[in-house]
C-alpha positions, 0 to 999 in steps of 0.5 A: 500500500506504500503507507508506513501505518494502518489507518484504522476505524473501530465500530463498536465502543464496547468492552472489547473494543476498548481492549483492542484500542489500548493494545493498539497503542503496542502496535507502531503500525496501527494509528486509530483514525475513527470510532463508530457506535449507534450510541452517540454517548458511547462513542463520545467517551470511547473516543474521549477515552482513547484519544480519537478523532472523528467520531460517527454513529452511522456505519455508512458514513464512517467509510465514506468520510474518513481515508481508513484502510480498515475497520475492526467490527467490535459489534454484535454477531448478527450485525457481522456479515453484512457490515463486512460486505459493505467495508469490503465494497468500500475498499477497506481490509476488515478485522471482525470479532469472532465468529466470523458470522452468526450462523454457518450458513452466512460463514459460507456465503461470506466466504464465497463472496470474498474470494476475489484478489486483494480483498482482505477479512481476518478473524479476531481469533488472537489464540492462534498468536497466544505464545502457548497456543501457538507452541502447541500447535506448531508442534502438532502441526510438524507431528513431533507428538505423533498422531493426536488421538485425544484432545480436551479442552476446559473453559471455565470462565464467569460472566456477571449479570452485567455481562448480559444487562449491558450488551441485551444482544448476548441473551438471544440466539437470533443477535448472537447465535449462542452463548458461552461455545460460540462466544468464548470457548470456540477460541480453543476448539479453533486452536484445536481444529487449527493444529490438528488440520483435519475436517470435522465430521460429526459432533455430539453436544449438550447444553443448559442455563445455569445461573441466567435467565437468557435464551443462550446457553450459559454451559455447553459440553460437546465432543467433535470427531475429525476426519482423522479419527480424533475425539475433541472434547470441550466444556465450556461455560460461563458459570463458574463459581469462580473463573478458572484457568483455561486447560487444553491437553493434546495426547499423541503417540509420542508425546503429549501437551499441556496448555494452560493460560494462567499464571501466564499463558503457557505449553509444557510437552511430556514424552517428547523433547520440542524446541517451542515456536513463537508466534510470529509477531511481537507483544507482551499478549494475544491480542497485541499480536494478533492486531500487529499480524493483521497490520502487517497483512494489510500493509505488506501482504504477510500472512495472517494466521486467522484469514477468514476462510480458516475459521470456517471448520470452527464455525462448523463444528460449533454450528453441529455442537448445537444441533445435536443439543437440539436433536439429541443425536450425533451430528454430521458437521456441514462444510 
């Protein structure tokens, strides 16, 4: 693009937006040159609070008026495919939250849509940059563990009441598509399916409630098998008395892993002596990494880890896990 910085709109002003703006200011090649919210009163104090000029509530207009080279979409799910659509049409490279839509259908239509050249929409699905993540997959990936036969993931988080008082839209399955699996414990599920580079192909899920009165579900178990023979379990849930450190264990033929988020995001291998990969980008956390990746895809077409397309198979797999909660029966995953 011959720029030495990512001019970048945010549209959205709510909790996730503001941690993307304060890392931003860890990325040299990020300059935040616009906010949008419908919310005139938000967006005032997210731009106030951040340092950023102009400031709009009309989507349309944002892209109209101010030279941006992107937009990051810190907005509700539903709201995601066609406001991709749009900035895309306007020219713009887009970073949206995960998922990449509400449904797997819009997920496949969208990326139908994007495959032209040049046309740039990553993911925000920062786990991949994560330094024990990563480790973990690039291991798998090479097969320094052998074939993965087992994998379990453990997402024990909490969300107060004000998680859904403040954002209504988290408590409905026709703005969300979900709740605790797609929102928060698909993160995992995508560093899985990531490592392993295998197909879903069936799934078997339950969900249930506990602690709120939302159409979501606030605890979610599944179990995915791949096209490879492997069994991902996942439980997810934001209930938890207390929150809890995040587990992702791996076992193969040689060797196994361990990953664990806290006190600092980390991977240790059993069985099997593994020289740990770092992410490719610099920063002291996830997202830090994942918004410099996506500059630097922007700017000088290096890879990203999370291009749109690649989170399709989590999307998928996510979309089986619900409807065998529905239906009661294994699942066949659709992509």
């Amino acid at each position: 693009m011959g720029v030495s910085k990512l001019r970048l709109g945010i549209v959205g002003c709510g909790d996730i937006a503001g941690y993307t703006a304060w890392v931003s200011k860890l990325v040299p090649l990020v300059q935040l040159a616009a906010c949008c919210d419908v919310s005139a009163e938000r967006a005032q104090a997210f731009a106030k609070r951040y340092g950023i000029r102009p400031v709009f509530t009309d989507y349309v207009r944002l892209l109209a008026s101010v030279p941006l080279d992107a937009v990051y979409l810190a907005v509700p799910h539903h709201l995601h495919y066609e406001m991709i659509l749009v900035a895309v049409e306007a020219g713009k490279a887009v970073l949206v939250e995960k998922p990449l839509t509400r449904t797997l259908a819009e997920g496949i239509k969208l990326v139908k849509a994007l495959e032209q050249p040049g046309i740039k929409v990553g993911v925000n699905y920062q786990y991949r940059y994560d330094s024990g993540c990563y480790a973990m997959a690039r291991a798998v990936q090479q097969e320094a563990l052998g074939k993965v036969m087992s994998v379990r993931i453990n997402v024990p988080w909490r969300r107060e009441p004000v998680y859904f008082e403040d954002a209504a839209w988290h408590t409905t399955i026709a703005q969300a598509g979900g709740g605790t699996l797609i929102t928060q414990g698909s993160h995992f599920l995508d560093v899985a399916l990531w490592a392993l580079k295998e197909n879903s192909v069936s799934a078997m899920g339950y969900t249930a409630t506990p602690g709120f009165d939302v159409q979501v579900e606030t605890l979610a178990h599944g179990i995915v098998e791949t096209s490879g023979g492997t069994l991902i379990s996942i439980t997810s849930t934001m209930a938890a008395t207390s929150e809890q450190a995040v587990t992702v264990e791996m076992y193969g033929e040689k060797g196994t892993a361990m990953y664990t988020d806290r006190p600092l995001p980390h991977v240790k291998f059993s069985g099997v002596k593994i020289r740990k990969e770092r992410p490719p980008e610099w920063g002291v956390h996830a997202l830090q990494r994942s918004l410099a990746g996506f500059a630097q895809w922007a700017l000088n077409d290096k890879p990203f880890l999370t291009p749109a397309a690649s989170t399709l198979p989590v999307l998928a797999a996510v979309d089986a896990i619900y409807r065998s909660a529905q239906s009661g029966q294994r699942e066949s995953v659709e992509i």
